[in-house]
N, C-alpha and C positions, 0 to 999 in steps of 0.2 A: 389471363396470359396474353401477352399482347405478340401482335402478328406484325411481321416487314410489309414498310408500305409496298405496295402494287404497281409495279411499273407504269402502268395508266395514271394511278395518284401520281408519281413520281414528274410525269409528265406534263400532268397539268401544274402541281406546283413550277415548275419550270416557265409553261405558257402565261401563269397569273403574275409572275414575281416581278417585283420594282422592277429588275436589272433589266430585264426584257423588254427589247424595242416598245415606245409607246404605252409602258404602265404607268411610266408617270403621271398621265394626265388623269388617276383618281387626286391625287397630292394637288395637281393644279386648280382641279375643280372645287377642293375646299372654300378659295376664298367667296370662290360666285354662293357655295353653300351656304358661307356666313353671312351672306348680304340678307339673303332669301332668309334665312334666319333672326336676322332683328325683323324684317317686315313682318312675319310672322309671331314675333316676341310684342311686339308693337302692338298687332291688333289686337292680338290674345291679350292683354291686360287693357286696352281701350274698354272691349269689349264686360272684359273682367267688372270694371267700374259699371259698365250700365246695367249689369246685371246686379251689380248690390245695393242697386234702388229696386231692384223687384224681389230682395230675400229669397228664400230656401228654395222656391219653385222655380224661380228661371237659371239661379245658380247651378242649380243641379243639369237645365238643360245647355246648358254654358259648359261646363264640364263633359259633359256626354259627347256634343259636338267638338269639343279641342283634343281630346283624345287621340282619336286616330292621328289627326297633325302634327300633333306632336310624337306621338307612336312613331310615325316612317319622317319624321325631323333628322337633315342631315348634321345634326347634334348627336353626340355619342359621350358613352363612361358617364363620369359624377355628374359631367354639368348637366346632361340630358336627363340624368334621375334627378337632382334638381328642380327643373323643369317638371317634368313627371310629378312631382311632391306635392305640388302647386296644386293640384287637378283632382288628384287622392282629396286632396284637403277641403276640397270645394264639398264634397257631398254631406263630408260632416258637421257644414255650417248651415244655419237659418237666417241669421239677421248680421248686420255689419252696419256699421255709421256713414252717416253721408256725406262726413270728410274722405272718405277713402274713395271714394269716385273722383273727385276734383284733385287728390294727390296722384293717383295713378294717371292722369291724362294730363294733367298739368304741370307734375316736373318726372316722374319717371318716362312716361313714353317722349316728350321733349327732349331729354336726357340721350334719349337710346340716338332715334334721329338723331341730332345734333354728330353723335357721336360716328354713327354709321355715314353721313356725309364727309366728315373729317377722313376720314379711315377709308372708304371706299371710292376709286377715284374713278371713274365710268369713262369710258373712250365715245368717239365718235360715231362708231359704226356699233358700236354695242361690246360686253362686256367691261374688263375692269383694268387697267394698267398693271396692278397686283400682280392679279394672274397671270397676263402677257409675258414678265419682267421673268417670274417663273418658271414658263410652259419656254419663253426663250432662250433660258439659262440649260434647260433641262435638253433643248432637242441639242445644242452646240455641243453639249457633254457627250451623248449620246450618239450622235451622226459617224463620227470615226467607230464606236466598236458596232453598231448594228452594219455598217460595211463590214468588217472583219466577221460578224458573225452569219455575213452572207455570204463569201468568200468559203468560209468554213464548213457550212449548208455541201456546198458545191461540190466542194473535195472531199467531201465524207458520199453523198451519193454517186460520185463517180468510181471510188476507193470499191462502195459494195457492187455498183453494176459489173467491176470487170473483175471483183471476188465471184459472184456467180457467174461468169465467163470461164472463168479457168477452171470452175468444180464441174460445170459441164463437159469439158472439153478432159479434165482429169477421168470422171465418167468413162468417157467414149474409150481414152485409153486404155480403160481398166477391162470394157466389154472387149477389146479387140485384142487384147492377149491373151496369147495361147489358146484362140478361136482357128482350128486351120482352114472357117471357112471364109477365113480375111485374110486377104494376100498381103503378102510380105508388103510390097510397095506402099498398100493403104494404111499396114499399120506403123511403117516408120512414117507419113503424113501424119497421120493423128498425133505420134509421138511430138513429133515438130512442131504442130498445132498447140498440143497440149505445155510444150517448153516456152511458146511465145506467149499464150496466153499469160505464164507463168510470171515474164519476167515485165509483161505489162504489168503483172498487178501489184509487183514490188516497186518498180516507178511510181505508182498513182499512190499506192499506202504512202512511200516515202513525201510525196507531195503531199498528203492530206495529214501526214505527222508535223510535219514542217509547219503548217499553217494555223496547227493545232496549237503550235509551241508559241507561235505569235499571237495568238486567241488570249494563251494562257500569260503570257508576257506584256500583254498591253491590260490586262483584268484591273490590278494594282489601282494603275494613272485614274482608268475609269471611275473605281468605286471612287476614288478618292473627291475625282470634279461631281461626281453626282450626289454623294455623302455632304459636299458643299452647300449646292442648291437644296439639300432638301432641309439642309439646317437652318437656312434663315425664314424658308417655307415655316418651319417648326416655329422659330423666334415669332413670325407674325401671328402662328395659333395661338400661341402662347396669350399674347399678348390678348387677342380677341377675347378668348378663356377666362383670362381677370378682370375685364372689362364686362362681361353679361355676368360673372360671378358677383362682382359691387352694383351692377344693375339690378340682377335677384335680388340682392338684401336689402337695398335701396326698400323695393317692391316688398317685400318680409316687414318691414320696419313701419312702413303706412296700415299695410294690412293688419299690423300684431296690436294695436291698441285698446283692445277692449279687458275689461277687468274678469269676464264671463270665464271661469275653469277649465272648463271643455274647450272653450277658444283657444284660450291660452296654450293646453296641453298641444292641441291643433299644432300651434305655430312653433311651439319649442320643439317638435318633430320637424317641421320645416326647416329652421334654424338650424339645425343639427344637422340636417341632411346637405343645405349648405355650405354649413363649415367643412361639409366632407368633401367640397371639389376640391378637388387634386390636378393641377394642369399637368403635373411630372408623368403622375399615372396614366391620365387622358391622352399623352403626350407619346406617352410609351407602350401605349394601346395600341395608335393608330400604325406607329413606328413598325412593331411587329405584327399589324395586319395590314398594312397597306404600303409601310415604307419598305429601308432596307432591313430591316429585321426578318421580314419575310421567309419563309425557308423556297433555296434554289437551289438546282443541281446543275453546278457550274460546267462549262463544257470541258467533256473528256472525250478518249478514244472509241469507238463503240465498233467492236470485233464484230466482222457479219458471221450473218450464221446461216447455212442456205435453210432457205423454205421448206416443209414438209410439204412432200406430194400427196395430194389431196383426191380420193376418188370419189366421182359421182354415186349419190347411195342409188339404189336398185329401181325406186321410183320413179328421180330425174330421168332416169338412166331412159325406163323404158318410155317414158311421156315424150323425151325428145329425140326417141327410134320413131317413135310414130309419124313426126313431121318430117327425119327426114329420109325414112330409108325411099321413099317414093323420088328422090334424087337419087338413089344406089339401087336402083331394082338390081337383082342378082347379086350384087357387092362385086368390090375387086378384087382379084386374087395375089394372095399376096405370098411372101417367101421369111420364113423366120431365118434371122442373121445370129441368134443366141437360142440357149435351152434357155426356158421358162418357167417354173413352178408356180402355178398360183396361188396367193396366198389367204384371196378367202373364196366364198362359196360362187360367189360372183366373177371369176377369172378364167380364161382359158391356161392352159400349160401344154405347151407345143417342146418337141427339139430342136434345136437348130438344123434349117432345111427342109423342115415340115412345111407341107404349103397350105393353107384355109384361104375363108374368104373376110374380106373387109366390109361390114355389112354399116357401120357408121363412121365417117370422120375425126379427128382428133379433138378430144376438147380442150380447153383451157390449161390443165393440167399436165395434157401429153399423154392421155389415154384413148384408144379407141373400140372399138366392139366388133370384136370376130364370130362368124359363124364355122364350126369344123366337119369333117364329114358325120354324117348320124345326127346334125341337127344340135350337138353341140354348140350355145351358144355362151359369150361371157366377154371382160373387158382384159384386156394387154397393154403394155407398155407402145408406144407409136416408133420408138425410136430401136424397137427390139426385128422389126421385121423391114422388107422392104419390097414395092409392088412386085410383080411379077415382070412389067413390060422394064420397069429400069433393070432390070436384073437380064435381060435380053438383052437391050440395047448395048450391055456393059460388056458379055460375050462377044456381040456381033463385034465388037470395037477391037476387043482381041484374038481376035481370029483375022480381023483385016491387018491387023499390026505384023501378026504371024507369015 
């Protein structure tokens, strides 16, 4: 039974995918690959040749060592089993003629060079023109929507910062209704509070909808100039592709001449395994693992959703009473503004107007630690109570008014 991917999956397909800022440059890195590839193609059969003047026991240590090389070779699909074939085939040989040393080093690996200088054009300060031509084609495409997609960034985190403004401020309205120990005056401010918050946060959605529609309105042009670049990227693989596939066989055709049975069966596996490179398929590998085939989750709306309030379990709790109630000796007294129920074994539950003590500060969360008369001790909401001395100061203020 298969399960929907995971919002995390979801996200990293997103972070890895062509379209996104700066993934092109696996596609650009291809061609430095192929370079590094015939050098490698090159020694590996130089090498090849000197081993078939020491038959079955140095072949075999010739094979052992190319393996891994070719193992993590930025070669992939048929050509690289191919490749692969070559290596397989080494163990099950003994002896080979002494023309095959002087073919393989005198017109196939000349061949390859020859070919890799034609093809690869090296710059001054190091890498390839190739490349360049690509990685330049790619950032010009791409400069205009990674701006849009920062622009986008922006108005979607400021869309949720003042979404959680207003469910706060919604909150506070919700505790100061029909509390009669909030006065009339505080709670049309909250109300007021809670209406601006409100109509902030329908401006900034409307902004971040807006910029969205432009995200998704400029997508088109994009895929289209980067679908460009990555097709002639493609034509040059291609081309490489068929060029070390006539290079192999080249290589197949020197090596296959002996009349021995076992030889023979050797190389008609090889043969075969060759005919089997596919640049289409090779081509259409890479496409949907590295090009635009890739799977991405194009940018859309993302509704916020406020955070679950999170309490400290019983352990934290008391480990960081220890350090700091020696800053609270006695606690502050403080004054509940709402009734409370606790909801697990860990919570005080007061009335509204009950007074305890504050024995820890607020944590991260917006919880604190009260102690109540009897030694009562346990954790509260921070925003449910308030000190004792503000709660004076707030009297004296209306009595002078009076």
């Amino acid at each position: 039974m298969s399960t929907p991917p995971s919002e995390n999956s979801s996200e990293d397909d997103y972070n890895r995918s062509f379209w996104m800022p700066g993934n092109y440059q696996r596609t650009v890195k291809r061609t430095e690959d192929s370079f590094q590839a015939c050098n490698d193609i090159v020694a590996c059969f130089q090498e090849r040749a000197r081993v078939e003047r020491q038959y079955a026991q140095q072949l075999s240590e010739w094979s052992n060592k190319w393996k891994p090389v070719v193992d993590s070779s930025p070669l992939y699909g048929s050509l690289l089993k191919a490749w692969q074939c070559f290596l397989s085939s080494a163990d099950r040989l003994t002896s080979l003629h002494a023309s095959i040393c002087r073919s393989l080093v005198s017109e196939d690996g000349d061949r390859v060079r020859t070919w890799q200088k034609d093809t690869f054009h090296k710059k001054l300060f190091g890498g390839f023109k190739e490349s360049q031509d690509t990685e330049t084609g790619f950032a010009r495409a791409q400069k205009p929507w990674a701006k849009r997609l920062k622009k986008l960034d922006k108005a979607r985190r400021a869309y949720h910062k003042v979404s959680r403004k207003e469910q706060a401020a919604r909150e506070r309205e919700e505790h100061a209704q029909g509390n009669p120990d909030v006065a009339i005056e505080k709670q049309k401010k909250i109300q007021e509070e809670r209406e601006l918050a409100q109509q902030e946060a329908e401006k900034v959605r409307a902004r971040y909808e807006k910029v969205l529609e432009e995200v998704n309105r400029y997508a088109p042009r994009y895929m289209e100039e980067m679908e460009s670049i990555f097709d002639q990227s493609q034509e040059e693989e291609r081309k490489r592709i068929l060029f070390l596939k006539q290079a192999f066989l080249s290589i197949h055709k020197h090596l296959d001449i002996t009349n021995n049975e076992s030889v023979r069966a050797v190389y008609n596996e090889i043969h075969n395994t060759l005919m089997a490179i596919d640049e289409q398929e090779d081509l259409r590998w890479w496409k949907n693992t590295h090009g635009p085939g890739m799977p991405t989750d194009w940018p859309h709306f993302q509704e916020w959703t406020p955070e679950k309030k999170a309490k400290k379990g019983k352990k934290e709790v008391e480990q960081k009473a220890t350090i700091e109630r020696s800053a609270m000796i006695g606690g502050v007294k403080v004054r509940a503004l709402y009734d409370y129920v606790g909801q697990e074994t860990d919570e005080l539950s007061f009335k509204a107007g009950e007074e305890f003590l504050k024995v820890e500060d607020e944590d991260d969360q917006g919880w604190c630690r009260g102690m109540k008369d009897g030694g009562w001790e346990g954790l509260y909401p921070a925003n449910y109570v308030e000190a004792e001395m503000t709660r004076n100061v707030v009297d004296c203020c209306q009595i002078a008014a009076q």
